[in-house]
PAZAPA-4460 file (N, C-alpha, C; in steps of 0.05 Angstrom, whole numbers, plus 32768, in hexadecimal, padded with zeros to 4 digits):
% residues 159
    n_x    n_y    n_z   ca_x   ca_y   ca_z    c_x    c_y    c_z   seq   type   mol
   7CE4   8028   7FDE   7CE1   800E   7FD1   7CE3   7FF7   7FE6     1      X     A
   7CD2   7FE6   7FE7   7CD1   7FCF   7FF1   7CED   7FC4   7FF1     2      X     A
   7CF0   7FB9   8004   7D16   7FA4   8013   7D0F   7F8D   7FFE     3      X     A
   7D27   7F83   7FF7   7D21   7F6A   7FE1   7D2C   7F50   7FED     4      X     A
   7D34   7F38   7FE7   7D40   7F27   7FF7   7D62   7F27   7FEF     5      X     A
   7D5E   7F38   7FD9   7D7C   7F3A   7FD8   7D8F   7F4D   7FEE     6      X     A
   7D7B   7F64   7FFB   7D8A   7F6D   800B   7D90   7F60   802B     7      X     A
   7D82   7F53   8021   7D8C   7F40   8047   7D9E   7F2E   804A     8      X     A
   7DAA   7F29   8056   7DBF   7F13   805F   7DB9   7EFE   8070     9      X     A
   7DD0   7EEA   806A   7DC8   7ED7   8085   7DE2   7EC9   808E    10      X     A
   7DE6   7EB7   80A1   7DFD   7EAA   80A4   7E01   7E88   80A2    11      X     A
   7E0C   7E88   8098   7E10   7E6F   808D   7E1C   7E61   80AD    12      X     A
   7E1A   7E49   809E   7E21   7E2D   80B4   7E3F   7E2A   80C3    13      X     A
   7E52   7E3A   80AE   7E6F   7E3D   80AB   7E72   7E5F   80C5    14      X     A
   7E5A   7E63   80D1   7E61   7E80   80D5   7E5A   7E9C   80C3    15      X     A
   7E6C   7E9B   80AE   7E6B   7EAC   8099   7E4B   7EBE   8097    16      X     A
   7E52   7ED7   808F   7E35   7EE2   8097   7E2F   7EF0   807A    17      X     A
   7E1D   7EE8   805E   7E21   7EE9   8046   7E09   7F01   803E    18      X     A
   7E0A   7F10   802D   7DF3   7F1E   8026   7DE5   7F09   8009    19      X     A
   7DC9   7F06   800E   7DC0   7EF3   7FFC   7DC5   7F06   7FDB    20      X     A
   7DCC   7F1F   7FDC   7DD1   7F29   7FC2   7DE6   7F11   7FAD    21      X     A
   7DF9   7EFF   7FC5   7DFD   7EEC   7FB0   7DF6   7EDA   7F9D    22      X     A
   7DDA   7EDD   7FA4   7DC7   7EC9   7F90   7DB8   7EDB   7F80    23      X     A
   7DBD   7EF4   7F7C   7DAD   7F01   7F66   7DAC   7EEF   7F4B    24      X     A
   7D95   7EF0   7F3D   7D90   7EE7   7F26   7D93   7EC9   7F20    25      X     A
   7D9A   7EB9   7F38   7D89   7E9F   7F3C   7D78   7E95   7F49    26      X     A
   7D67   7E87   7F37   7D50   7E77   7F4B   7D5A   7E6D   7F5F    27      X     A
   7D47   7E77   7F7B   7D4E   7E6A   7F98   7D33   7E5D   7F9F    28      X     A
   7D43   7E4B   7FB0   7D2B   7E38   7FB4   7D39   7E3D   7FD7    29      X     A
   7D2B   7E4C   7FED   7D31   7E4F   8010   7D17   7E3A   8012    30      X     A
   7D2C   7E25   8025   7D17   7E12   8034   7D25   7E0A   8056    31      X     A
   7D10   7E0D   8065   7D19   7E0E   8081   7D1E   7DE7   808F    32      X     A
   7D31   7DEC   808A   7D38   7DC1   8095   7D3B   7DC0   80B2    33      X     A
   7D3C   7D9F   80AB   7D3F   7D98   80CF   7D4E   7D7A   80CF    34      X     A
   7D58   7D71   80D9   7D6B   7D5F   80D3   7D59   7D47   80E5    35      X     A
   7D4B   7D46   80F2   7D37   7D37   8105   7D14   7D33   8107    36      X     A
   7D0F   7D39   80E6   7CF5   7D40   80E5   7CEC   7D2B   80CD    37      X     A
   7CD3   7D23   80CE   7CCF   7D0A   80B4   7CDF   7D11   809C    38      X     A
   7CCF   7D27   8096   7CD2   7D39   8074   7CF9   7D35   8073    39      X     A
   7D0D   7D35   808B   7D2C   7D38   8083   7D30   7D2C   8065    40      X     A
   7D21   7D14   8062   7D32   7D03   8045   7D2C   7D1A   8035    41      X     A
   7D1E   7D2F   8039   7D1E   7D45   8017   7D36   7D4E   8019    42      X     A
   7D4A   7D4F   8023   7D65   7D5C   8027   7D71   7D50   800A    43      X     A
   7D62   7D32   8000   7D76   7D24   7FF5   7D66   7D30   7FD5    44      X     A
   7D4B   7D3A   7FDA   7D3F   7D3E   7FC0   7D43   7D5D   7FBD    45      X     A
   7D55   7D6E   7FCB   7D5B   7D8C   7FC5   7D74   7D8E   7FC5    46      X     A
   7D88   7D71   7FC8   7DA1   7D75   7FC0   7DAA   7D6E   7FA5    47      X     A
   7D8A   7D5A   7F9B   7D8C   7D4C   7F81   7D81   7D68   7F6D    48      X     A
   7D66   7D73   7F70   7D69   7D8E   7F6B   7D77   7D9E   7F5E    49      X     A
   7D87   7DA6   7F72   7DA3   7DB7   7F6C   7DB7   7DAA   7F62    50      X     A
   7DBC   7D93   7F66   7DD1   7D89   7F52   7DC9   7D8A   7F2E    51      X     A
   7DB6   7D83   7F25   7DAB   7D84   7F16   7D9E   7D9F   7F04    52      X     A
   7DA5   7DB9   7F1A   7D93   7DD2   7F0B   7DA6   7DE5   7F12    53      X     A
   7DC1   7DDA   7F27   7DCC   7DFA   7F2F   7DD8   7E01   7F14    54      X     A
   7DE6   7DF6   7EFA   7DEF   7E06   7EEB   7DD8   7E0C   7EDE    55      X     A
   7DC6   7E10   7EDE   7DAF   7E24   7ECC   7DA3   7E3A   7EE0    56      X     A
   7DAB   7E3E   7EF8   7DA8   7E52   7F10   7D9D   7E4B   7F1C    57      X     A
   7D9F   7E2F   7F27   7D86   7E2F   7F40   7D9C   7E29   7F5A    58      X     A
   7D9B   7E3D   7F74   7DA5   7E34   7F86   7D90   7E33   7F97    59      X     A
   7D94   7E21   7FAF   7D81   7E16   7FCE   7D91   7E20   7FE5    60      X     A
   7D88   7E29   7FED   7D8C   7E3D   800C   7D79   7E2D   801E    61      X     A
   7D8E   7E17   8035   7D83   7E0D   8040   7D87   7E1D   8065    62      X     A
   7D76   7E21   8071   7D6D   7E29   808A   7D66   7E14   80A2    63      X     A
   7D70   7E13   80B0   7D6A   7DFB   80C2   7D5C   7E12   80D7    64      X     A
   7D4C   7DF7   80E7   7D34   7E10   80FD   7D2F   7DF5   8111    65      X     A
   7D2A   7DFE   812A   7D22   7DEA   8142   7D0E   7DF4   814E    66      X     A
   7D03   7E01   813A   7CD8   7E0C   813E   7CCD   7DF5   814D    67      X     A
   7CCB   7DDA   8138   7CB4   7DCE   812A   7CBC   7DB6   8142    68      X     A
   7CB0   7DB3   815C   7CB1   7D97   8167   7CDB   7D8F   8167    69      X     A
   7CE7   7D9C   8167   7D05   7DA5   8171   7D19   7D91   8161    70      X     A
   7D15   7D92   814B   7D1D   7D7F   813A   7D3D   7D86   812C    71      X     A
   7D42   7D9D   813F   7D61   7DA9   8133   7D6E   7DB0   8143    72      X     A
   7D73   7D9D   8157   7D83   7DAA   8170   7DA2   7DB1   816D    73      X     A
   7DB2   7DA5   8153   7DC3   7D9B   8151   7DD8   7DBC   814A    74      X     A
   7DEF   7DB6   8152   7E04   7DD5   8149   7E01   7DD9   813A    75      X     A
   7E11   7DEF   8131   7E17   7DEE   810C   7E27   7DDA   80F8    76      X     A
   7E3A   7DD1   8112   7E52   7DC0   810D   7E47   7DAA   80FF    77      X     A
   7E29   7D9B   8115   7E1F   7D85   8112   7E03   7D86   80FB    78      X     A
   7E03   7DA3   80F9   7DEC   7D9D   80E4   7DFB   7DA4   80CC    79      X     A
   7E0B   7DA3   80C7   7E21   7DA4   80B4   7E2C   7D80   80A4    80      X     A
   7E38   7D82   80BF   7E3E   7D62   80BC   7E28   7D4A   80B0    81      X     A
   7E0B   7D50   80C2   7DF4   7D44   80C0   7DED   7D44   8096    82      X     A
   7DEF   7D56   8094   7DE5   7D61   807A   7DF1   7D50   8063    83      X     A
   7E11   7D56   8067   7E26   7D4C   8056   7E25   7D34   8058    84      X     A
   7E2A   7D1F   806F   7E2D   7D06   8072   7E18   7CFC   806A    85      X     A
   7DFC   7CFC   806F   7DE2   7CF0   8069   7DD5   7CF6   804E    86      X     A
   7DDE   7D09   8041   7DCD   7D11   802D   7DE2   7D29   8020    87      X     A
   7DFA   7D2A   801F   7E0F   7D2F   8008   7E00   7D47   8005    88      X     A
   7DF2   7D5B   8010   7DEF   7D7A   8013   7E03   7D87   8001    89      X     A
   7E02   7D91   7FEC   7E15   7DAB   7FE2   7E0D   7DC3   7FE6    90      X     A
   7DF1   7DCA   7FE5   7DE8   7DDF   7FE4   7DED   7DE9   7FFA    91      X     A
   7DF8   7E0F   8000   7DF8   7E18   8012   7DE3   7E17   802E    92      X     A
   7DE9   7E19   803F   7DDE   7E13   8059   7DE2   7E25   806B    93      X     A
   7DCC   7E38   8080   7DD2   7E4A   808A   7DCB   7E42   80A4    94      X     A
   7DD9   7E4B   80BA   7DD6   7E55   80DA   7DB7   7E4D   80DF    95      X     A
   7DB1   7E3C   80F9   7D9D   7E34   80FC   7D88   7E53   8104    96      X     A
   7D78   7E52   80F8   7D5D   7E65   8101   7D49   7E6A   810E    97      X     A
   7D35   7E7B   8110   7D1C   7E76   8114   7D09   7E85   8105    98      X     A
   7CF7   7E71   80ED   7CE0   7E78   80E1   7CC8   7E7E   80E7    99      X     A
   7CC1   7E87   80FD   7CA6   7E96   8106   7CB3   7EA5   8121   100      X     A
   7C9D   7EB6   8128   7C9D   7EC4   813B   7CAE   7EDC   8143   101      X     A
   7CB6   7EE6   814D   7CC7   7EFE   8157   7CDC   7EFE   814B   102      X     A
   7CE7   7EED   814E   7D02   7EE2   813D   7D01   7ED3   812D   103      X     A
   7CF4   7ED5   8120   7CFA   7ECF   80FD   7D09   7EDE   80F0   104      X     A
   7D1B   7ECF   80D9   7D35   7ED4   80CE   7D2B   7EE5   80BD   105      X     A
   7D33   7F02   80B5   7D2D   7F12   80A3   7D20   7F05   8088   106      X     A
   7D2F   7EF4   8080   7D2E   7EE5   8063   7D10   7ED6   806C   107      X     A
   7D13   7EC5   807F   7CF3   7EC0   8079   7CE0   7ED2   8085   108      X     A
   7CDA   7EE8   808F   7CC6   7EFD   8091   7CC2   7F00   8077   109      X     A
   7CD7   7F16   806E   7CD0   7F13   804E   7CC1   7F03   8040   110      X     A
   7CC8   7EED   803E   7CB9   7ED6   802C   7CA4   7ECE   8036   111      X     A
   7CA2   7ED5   804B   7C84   7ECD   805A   7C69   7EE0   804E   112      X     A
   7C7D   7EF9   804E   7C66   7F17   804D   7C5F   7F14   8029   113      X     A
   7C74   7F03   801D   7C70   7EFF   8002   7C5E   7EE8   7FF3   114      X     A
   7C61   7ED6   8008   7C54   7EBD   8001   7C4E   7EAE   8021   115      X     A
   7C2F   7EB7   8020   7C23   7EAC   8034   7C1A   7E88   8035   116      X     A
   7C0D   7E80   8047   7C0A   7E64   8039   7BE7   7E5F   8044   117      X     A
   7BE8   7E44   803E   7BC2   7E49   8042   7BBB   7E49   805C   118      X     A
   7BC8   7E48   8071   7BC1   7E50   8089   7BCC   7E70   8097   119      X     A
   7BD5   7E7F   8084   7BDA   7E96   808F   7BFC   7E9B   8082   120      X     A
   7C0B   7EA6   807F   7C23   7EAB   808A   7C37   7E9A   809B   121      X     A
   7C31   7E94   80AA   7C47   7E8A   80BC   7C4D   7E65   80B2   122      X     A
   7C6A   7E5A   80B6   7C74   7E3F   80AF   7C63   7E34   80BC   123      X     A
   7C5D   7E1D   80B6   7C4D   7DFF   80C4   7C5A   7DEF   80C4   124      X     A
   7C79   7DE8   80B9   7C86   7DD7   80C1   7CA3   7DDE   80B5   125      X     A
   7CBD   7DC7   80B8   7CCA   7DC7   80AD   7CCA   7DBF   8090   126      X     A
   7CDC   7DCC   8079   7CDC   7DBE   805C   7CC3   7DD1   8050   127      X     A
   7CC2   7DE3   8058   7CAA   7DF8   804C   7CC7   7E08   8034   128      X     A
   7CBF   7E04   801D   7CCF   7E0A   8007   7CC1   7E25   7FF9   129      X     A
   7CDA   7E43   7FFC   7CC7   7E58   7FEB   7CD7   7E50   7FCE   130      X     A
   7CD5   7E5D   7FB7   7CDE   7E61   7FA6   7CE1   7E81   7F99   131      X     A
   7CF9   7E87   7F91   7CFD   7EAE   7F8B   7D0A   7EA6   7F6C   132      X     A
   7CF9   7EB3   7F61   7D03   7EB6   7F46   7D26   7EC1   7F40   133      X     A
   7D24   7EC1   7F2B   7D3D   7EC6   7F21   7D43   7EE8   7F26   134      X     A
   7D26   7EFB   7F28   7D31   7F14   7F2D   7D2C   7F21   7F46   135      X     A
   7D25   7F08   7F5C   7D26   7F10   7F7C   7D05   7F0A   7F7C   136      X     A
   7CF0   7F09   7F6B   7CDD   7F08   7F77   7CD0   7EE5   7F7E   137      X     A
   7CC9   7EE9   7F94   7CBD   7ED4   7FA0   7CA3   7ECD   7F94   138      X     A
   7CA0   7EB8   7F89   7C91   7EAC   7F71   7C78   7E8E   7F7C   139      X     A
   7C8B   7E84   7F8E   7C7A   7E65   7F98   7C82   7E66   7FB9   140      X     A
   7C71   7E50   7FC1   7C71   7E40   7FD8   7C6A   7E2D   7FD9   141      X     A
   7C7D   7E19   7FE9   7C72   7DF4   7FDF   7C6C   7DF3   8003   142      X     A
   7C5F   7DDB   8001   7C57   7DD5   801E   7C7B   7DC8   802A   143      X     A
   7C72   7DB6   8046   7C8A   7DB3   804C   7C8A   7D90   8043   144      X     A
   7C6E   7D89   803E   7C67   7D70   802D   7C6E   7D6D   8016   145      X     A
   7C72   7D85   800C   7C7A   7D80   7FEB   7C96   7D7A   7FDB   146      X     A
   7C9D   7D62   7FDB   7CB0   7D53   7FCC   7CBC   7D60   7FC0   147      X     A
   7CDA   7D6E   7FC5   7CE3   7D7D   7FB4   7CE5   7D70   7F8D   148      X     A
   7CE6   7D5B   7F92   7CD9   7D49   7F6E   7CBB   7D5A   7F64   149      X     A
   7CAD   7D5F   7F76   7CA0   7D69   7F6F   7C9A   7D83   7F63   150      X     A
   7CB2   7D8F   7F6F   7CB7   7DAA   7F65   7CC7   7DB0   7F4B   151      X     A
   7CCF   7D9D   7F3F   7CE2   7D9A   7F31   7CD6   7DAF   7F10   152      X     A
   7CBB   7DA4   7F0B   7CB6   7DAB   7EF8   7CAF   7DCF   7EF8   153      X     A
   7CAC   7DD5   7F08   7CA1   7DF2   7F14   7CBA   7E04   7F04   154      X     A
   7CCE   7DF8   7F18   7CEF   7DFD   7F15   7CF9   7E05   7EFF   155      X     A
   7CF9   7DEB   7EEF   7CF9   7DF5   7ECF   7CEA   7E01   7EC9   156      X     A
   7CD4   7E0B   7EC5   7CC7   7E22   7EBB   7CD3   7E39   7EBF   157      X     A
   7CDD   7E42   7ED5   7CE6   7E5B   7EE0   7D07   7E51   7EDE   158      X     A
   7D19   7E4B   7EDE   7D32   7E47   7EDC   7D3E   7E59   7EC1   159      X     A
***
């Protein structure tokens, strides 16, 4: 049987190294951030998001990455701090990454091999948002242009 995204793990910002099995049976919304890149103000529309939908199961699994033009240079400490202070972040936050290439983070291979985008597979930028249903399956892909407001209504459908 095919690996699901529940069996992979990842490590959070704190260190801590979590198996995503803790989100079974809520909608996840994994989007790869950057604290230095236009799109950052969506931090403030995927914290509004989750404020708003985590008690009906929606949690955001945010990923920071310094792919895209090096827009995440910052520790954990500081992309921590960055998050909280500017944009009141609740939603969990993991260990900075990398979404394409050799080293890409298990979790996004997966979601890549699951949901390609119209140029192929691989991220085009930061704020590229997948969405995984409530029973692990990976369901959407938003661009890294797309307004997490925008997603809003999708959300509810599947929540």
């Amino acid at each position: 049987m095919e690996a699901s995204l529940f069996e992979l793990e990842a490590k959070k910002l704190n260190g801590e190294t979590i198996s995503l099995k803790e989100f079974e049976g809520k909608t996840i919304v994994v989007v790869n951030t950057a604290s230095k890149c236009g799109l950052t103000p969506q931090y403030e529309g995927l914290e509004n998001l989750y404020k708003i939908y985590k008690d009906k199961g929606l949690v955001i699994l945010g990923f920071p990455c310094n792919q895209f033009g090096k827009q995440e240079q910052g520790t954990a400490n500081e992309i921590s701090e960055f998050c909280e202070i500017n944009y009141g972040v609740s939603f969990p936050m993991f260990d900075k990454v990398e979404v394409n290439g050799p080293n890409a983070h298990p979790v996004f291979k997966y979601l890549k091999s699951k949901l390609g985008g119209i140029l192929g597979s691989n991220i085009k930028w930061n704020f590229t948002k997948f969405v995984i249903d409530k029973n692990g399956k990976p369901v959407k892909r938003f661009a890294p242009t797309t307004k997490p407001e925008k997603m809003e209504s999708y959300l509810r459908k599947i929540l």
